[in-house]
N, CA, C and O atoms as CSV, one atom per row, in Angstrom:
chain,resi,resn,atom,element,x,y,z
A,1,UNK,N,N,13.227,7.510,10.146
A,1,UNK,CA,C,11.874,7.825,10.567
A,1,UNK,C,C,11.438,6.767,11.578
A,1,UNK,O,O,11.477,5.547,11.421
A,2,UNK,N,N,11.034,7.420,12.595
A,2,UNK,CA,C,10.292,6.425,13.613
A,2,UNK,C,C,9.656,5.159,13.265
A,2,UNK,O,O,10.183,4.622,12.291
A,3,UNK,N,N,8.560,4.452,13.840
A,3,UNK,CA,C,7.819,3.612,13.633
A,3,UNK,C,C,6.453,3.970,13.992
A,3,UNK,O,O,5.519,3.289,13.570
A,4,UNK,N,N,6.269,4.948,14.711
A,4,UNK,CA,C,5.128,5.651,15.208
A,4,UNK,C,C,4.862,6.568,14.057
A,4,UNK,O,O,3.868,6.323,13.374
A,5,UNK,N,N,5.683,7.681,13.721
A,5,UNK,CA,C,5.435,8.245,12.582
A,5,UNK,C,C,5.247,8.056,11.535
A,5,UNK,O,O,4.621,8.805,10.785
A,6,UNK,N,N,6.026,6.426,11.092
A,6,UNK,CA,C,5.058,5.812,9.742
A,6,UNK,C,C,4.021,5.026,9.616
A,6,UNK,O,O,3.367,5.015,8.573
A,7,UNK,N,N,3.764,4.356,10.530
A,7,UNK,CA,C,2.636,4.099,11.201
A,7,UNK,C,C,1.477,5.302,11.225
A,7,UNK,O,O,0.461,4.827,10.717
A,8,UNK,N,N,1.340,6.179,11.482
A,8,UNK,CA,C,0.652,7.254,11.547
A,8,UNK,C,C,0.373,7.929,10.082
A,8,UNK,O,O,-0.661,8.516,9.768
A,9,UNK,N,N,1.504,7.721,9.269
A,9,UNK,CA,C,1.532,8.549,7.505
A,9,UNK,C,C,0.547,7.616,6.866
A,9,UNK,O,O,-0.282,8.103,6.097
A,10,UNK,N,N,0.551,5.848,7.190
A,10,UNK,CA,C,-0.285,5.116,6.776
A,10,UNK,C,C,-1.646,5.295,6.747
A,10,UNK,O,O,-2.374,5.400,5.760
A,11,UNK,N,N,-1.966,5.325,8.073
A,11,UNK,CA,C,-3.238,5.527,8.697
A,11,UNK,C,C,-3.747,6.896,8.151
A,11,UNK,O,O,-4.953,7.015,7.930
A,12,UNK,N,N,-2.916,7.912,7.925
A,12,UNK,CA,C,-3.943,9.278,6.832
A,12,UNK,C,C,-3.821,8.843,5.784
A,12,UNK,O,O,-4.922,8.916,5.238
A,13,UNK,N,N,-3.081,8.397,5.116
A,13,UNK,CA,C,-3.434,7.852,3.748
A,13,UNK,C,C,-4.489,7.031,3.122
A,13,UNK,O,O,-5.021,7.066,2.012
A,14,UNK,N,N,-4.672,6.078,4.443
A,14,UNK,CA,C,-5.878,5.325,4.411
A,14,UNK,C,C,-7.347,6.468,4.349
A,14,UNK,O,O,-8.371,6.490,3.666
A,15,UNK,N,N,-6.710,7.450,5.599
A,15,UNK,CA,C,-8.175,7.928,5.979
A,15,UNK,C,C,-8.253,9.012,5.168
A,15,UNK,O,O,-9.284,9.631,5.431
A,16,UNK,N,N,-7.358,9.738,3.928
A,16,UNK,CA,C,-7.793,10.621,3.052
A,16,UNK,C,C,-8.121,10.179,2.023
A,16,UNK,O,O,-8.486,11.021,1.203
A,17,UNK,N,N,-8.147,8.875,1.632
A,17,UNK,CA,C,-8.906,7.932,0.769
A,17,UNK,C,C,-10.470,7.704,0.989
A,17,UNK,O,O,-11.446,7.961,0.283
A,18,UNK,N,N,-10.351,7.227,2.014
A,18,UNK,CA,C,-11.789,7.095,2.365
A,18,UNK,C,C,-12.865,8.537,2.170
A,18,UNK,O,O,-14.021,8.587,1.751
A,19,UNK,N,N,-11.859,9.737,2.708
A,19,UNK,CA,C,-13.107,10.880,2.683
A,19,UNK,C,C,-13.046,11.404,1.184
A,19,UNK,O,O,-14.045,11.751,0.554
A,20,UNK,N,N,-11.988,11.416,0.783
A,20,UNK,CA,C,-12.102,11.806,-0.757
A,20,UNK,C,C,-12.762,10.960,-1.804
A,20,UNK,O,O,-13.150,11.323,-2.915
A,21,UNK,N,N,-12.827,9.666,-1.213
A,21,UNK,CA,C,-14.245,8.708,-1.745
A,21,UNK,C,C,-15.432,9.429,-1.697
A,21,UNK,O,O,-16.258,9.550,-2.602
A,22,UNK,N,N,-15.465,9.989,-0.362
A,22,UNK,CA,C,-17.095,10.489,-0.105
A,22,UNK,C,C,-17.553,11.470,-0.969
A,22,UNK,O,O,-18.754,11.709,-1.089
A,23,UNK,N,N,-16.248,12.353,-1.890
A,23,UNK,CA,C,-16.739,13.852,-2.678
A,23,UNK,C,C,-16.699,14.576,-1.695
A,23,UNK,O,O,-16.220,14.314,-0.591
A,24,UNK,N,N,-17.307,15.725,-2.126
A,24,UNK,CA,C,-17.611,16.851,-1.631
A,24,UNK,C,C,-18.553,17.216,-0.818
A,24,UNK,O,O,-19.337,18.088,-1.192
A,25,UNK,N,N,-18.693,16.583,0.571
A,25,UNK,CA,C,-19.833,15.949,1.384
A,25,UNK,C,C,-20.288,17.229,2.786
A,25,UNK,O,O,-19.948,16.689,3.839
A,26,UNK,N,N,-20.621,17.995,2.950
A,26,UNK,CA,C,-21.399,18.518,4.066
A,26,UNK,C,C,-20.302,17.565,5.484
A,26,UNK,O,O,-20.185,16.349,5.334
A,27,UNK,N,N,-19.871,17.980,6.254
A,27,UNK,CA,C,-19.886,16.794,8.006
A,27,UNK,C,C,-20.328,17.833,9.098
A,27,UNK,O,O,-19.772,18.832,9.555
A,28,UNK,N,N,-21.763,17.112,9.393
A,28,UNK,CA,C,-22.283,17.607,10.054
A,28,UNK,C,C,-21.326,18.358,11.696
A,28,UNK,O,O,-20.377,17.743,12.181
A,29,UNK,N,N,-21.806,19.640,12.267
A,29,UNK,CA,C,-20.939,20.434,13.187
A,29,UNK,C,C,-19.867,20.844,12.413
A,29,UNK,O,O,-19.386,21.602,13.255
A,30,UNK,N,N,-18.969,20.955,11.284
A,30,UNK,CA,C,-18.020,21.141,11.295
A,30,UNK,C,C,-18.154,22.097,10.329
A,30,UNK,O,O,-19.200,22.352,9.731
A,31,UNK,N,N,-16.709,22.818,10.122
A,31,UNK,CA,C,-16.719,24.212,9.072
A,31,UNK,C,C,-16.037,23.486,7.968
A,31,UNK,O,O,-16.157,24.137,6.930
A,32,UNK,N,N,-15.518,22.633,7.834
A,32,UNK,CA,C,-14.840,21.496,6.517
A,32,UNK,C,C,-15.333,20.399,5.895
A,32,UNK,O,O,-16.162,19.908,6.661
A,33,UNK,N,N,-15.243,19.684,4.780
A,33,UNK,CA,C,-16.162,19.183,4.137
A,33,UNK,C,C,-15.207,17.611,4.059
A,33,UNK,O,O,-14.120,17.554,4.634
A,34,UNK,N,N,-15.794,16.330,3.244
A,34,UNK,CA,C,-15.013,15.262,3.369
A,34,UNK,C,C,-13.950,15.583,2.621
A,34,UNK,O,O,-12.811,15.584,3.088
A,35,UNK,N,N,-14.294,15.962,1.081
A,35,UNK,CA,C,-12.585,16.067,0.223
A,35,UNK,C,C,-11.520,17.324,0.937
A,35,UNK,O,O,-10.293,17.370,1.023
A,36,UNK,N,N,-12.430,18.133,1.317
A,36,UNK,CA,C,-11.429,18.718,1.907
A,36,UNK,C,C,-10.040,18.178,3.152
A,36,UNK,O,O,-8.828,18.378,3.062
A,37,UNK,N,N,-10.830,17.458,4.245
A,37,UNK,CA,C,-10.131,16.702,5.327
A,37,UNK,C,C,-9.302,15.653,4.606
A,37,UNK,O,O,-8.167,15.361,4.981
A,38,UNK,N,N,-10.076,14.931,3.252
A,38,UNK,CA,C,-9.019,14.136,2.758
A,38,UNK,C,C,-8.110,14.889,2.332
A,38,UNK,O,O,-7.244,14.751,3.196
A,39,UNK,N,N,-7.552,15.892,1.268
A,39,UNK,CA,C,-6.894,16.604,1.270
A,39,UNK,C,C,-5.703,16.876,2.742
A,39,UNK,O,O,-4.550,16.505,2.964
A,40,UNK,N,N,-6.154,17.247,3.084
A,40,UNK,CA,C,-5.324,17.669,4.338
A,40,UNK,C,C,-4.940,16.563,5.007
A,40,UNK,O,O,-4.058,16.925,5.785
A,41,UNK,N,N,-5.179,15.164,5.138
A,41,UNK,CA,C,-4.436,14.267,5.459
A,41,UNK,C,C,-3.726,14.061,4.384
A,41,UNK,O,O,-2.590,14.450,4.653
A,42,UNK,N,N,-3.758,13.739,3.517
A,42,UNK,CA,C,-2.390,13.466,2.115
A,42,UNK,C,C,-1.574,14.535,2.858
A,42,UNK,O,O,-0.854,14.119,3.767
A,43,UNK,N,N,-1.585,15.874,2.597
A,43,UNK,CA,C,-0.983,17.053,2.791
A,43,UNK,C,C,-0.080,16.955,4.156
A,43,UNK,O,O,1.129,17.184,4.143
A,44,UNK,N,N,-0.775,16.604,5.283
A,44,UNK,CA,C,0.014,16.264,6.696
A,44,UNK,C,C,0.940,15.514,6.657
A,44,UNK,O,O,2.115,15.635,7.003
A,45,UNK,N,N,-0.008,14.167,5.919
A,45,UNK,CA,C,1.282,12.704,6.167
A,45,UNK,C,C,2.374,13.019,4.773
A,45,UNK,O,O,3.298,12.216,4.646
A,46,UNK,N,N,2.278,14.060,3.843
A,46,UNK,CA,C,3.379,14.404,2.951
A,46,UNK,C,C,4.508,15.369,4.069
A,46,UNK,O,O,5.736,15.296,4.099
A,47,UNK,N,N,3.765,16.086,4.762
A,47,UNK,CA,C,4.774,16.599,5.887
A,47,UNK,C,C,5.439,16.499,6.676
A,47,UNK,O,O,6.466,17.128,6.934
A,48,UNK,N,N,4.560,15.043,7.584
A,48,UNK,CA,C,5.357,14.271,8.207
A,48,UNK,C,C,6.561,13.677,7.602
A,48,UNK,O,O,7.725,13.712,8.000
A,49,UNK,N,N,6.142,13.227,6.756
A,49,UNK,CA,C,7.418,12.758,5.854
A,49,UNK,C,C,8.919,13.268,5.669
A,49,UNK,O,O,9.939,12.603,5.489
A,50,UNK,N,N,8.733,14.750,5.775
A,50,UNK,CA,C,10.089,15.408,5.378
A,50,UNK,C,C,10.148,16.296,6.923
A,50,UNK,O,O,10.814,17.285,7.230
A,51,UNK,N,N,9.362,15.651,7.552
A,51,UNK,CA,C,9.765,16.556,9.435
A,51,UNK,C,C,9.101,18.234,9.319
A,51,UNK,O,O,9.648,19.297,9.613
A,52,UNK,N,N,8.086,18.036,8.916
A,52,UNK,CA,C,7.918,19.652,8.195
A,52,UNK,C,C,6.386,19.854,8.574
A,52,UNK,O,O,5.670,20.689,8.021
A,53,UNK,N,N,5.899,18.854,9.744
A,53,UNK,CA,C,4.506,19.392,9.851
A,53,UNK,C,C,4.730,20.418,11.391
A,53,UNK,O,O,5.491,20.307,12.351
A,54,UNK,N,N,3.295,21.738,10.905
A,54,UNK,CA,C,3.399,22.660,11.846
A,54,UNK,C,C,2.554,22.106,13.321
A,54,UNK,O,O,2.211,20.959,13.605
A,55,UNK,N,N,2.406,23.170,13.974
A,55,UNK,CA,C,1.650,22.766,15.267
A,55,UNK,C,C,-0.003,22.940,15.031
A,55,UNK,O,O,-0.927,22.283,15.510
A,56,UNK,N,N,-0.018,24.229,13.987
A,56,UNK,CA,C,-1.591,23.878,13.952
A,56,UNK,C,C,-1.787,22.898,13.093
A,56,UNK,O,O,-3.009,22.808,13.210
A,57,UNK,N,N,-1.492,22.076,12.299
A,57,UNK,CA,C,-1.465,21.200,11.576
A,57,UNK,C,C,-1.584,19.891,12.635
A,57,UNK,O,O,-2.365,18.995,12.313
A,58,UNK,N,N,-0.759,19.754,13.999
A,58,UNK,CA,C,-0.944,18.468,14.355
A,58,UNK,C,C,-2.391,19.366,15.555
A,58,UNK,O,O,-3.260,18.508,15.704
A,59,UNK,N,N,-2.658,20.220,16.058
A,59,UNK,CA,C,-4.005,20.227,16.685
A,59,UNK,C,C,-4.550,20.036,15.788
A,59,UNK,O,O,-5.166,18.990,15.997
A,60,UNK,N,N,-4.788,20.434,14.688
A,60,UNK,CA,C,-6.144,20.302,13.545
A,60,UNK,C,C,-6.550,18.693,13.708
A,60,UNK,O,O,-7.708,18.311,13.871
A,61,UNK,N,N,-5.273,17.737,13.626
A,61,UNK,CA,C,-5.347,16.468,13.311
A,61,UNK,C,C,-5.679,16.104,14.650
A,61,UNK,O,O,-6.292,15.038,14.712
A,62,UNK,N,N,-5.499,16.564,15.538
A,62,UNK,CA,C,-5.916,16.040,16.673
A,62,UNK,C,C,-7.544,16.420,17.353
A,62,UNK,O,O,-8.234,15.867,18.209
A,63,UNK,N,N,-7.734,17.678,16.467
A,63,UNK,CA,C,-9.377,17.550,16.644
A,63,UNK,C,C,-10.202,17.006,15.828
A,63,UNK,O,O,-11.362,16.789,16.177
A,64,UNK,N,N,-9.632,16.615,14.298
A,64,UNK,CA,C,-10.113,15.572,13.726
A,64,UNK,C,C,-10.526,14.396,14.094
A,64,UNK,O,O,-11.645,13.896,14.206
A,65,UNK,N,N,-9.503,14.038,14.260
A,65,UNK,CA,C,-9.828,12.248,14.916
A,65,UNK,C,C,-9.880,11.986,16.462
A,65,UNK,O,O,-9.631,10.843,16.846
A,66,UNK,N,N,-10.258,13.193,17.598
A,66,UNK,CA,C,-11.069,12.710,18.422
A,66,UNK,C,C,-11.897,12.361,18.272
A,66,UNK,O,O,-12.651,12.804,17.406
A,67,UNK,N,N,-12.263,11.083,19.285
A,67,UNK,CA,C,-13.661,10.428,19.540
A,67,UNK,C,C,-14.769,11.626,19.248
A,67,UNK,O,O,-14.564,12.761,19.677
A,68,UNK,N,N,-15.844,11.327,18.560
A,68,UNK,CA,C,-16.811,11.962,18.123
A,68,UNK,C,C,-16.822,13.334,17.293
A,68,UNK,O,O,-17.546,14.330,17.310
A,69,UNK,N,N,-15.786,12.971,16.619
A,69,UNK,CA,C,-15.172,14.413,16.048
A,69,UNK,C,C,-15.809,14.738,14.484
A,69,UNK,O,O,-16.941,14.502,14.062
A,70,UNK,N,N,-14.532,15.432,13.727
A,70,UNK,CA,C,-14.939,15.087,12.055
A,70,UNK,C,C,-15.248,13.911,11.871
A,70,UNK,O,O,-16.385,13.657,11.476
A,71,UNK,N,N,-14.124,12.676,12.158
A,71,UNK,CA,C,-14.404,11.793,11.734
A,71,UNK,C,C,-14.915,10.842,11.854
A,71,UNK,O,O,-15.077,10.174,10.833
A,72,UNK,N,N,-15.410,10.325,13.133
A,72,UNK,CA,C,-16.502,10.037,13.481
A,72,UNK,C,C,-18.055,10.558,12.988
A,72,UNK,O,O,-19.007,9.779,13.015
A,73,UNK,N,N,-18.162,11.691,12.626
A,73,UNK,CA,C,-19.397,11.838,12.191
A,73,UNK,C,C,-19.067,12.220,10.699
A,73,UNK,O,O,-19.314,13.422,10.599
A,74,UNK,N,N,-18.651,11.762,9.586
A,74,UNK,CA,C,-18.394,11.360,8.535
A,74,UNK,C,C,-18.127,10.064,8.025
A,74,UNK,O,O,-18.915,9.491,7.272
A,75,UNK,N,N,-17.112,9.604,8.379
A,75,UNK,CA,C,-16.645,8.297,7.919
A,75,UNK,C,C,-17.139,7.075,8.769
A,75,UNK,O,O,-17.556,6.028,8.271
A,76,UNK,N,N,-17.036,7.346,10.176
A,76,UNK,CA,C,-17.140,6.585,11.029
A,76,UNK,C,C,-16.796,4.943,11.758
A,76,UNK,O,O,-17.258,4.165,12.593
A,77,UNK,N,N,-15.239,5.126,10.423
A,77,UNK,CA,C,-14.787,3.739,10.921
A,77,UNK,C,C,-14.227,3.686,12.204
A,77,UNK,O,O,-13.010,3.796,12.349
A,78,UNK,N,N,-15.112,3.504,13.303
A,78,UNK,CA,C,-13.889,3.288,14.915
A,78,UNK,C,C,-12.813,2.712,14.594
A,78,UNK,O,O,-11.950,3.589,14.561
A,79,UNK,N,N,-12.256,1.455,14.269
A,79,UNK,CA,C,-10.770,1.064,14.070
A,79,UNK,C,C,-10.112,1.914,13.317
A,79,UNK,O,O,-9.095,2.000,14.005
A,80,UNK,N,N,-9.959,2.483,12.581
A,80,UNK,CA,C,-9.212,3.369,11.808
A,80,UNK,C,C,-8.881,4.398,12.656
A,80,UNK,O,O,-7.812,4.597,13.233
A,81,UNK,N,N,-10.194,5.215,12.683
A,81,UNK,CA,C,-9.786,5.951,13.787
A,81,UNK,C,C,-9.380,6.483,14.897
A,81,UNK,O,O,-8.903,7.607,15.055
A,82,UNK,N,N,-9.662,5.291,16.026
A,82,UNK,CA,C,-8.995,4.863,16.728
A,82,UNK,C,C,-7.347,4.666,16.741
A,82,UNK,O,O,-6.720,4.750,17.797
A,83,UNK,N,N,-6.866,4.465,15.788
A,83,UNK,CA,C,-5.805,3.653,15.498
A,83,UNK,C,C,-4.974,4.986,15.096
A,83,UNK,O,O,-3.902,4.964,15.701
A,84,UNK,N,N,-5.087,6.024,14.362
A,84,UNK,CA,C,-5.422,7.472,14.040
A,84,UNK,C,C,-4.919,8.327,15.215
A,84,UNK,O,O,-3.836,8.881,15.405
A,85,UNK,N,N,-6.290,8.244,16.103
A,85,UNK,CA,C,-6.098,9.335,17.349
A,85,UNK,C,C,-5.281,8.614,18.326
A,85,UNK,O,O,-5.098,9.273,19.349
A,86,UNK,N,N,-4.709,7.398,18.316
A,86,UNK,CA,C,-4.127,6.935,19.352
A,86,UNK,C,C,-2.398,7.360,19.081
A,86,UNK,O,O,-1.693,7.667,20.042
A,87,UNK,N,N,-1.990,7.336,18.023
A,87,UNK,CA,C,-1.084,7.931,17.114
A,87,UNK,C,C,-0.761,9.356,17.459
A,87,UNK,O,O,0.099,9.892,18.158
A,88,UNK,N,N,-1.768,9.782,16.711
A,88,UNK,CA,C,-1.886,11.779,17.305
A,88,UNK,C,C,-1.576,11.839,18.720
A,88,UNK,O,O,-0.592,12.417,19.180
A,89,UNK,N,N,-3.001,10.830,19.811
A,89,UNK,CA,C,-2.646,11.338,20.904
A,89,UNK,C,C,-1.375,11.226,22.036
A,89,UNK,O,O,-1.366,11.849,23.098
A,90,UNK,N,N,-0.048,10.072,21.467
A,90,UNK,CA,C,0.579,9.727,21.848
A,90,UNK,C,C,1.773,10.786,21.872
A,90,UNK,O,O,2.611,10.845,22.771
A,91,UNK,N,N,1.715,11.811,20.479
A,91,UNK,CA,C,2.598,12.294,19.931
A,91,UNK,C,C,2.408,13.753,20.028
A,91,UNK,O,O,3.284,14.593,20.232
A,92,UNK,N,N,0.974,13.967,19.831
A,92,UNK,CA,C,0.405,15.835,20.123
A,92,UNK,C,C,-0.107,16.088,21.433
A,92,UNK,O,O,0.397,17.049,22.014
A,93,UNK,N,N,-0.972,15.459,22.015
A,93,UNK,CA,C,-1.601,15.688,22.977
A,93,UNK,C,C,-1.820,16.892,23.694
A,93,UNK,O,O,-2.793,17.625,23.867
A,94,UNK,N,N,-0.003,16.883,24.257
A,94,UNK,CA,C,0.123,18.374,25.284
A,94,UNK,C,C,0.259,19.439,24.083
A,94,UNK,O,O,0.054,20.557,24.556
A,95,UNK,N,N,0.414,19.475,23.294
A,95,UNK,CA,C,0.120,20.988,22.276
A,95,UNK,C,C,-0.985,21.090,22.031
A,95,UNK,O,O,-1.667,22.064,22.350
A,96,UNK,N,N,-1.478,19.872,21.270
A,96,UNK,CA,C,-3.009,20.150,21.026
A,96,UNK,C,C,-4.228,20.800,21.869
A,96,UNK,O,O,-5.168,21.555,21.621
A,97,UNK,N,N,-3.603,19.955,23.256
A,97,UNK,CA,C,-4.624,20.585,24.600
A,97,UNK,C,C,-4.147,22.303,25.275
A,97,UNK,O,O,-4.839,22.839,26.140
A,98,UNK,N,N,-2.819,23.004,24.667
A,98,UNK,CA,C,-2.832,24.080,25.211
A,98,UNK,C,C,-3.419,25.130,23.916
A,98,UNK,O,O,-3.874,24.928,22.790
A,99,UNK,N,N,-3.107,26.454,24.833
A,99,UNK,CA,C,-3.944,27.437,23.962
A,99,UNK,C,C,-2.971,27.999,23.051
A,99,UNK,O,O,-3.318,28.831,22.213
């Protein structure tokens, strides 16, 4: 496994901790809630793990943790997230941005 990719399994683990701290929380603009997004990071970085994550799975994650995104207006740790989307955007980018 890369160093980028575990690097990256870290960083959702961290950040599906944090929202599954929050419960079952409303995030404002969005159709998903905090335990839910935590959820789905465990779930991703378990995928990453065995080479088994899909493409909507890495756009999802990549509209997550853009600047001013879910997670920004939930959690709102910039370093984390930052650290997060710089990860995603290194690795999804050109899928995430097509249709």
């Amino acid at each position: 496994m890369n160093e980028q990719k575990e690097q990256l399994i870290f960083l959702l683990r961290q950040a599906a901790q944090r929202w599954i701290a929050l419960g079952h929380q409303e995030i404002w603009d969005s159709d998903d809630y905090t335990d839910e997004l935590g959820n789905f990071c465990n779930q991703t970085a378990d995928n990453l793990a065995i080479n088994d994550i899909s493409d909507g799975e890495k756009k999802k994650l990549y509209f997550i943790f853009a600047p001013t995104c879910a997670w920004d207006d939930s959690v709102g740790d910039v370093d984390l997230g930052s650290k997060i989307f710089a990860c995603i955007e290194a690795q999804y980018r050109d899928l995430a941005l097509t249709k």
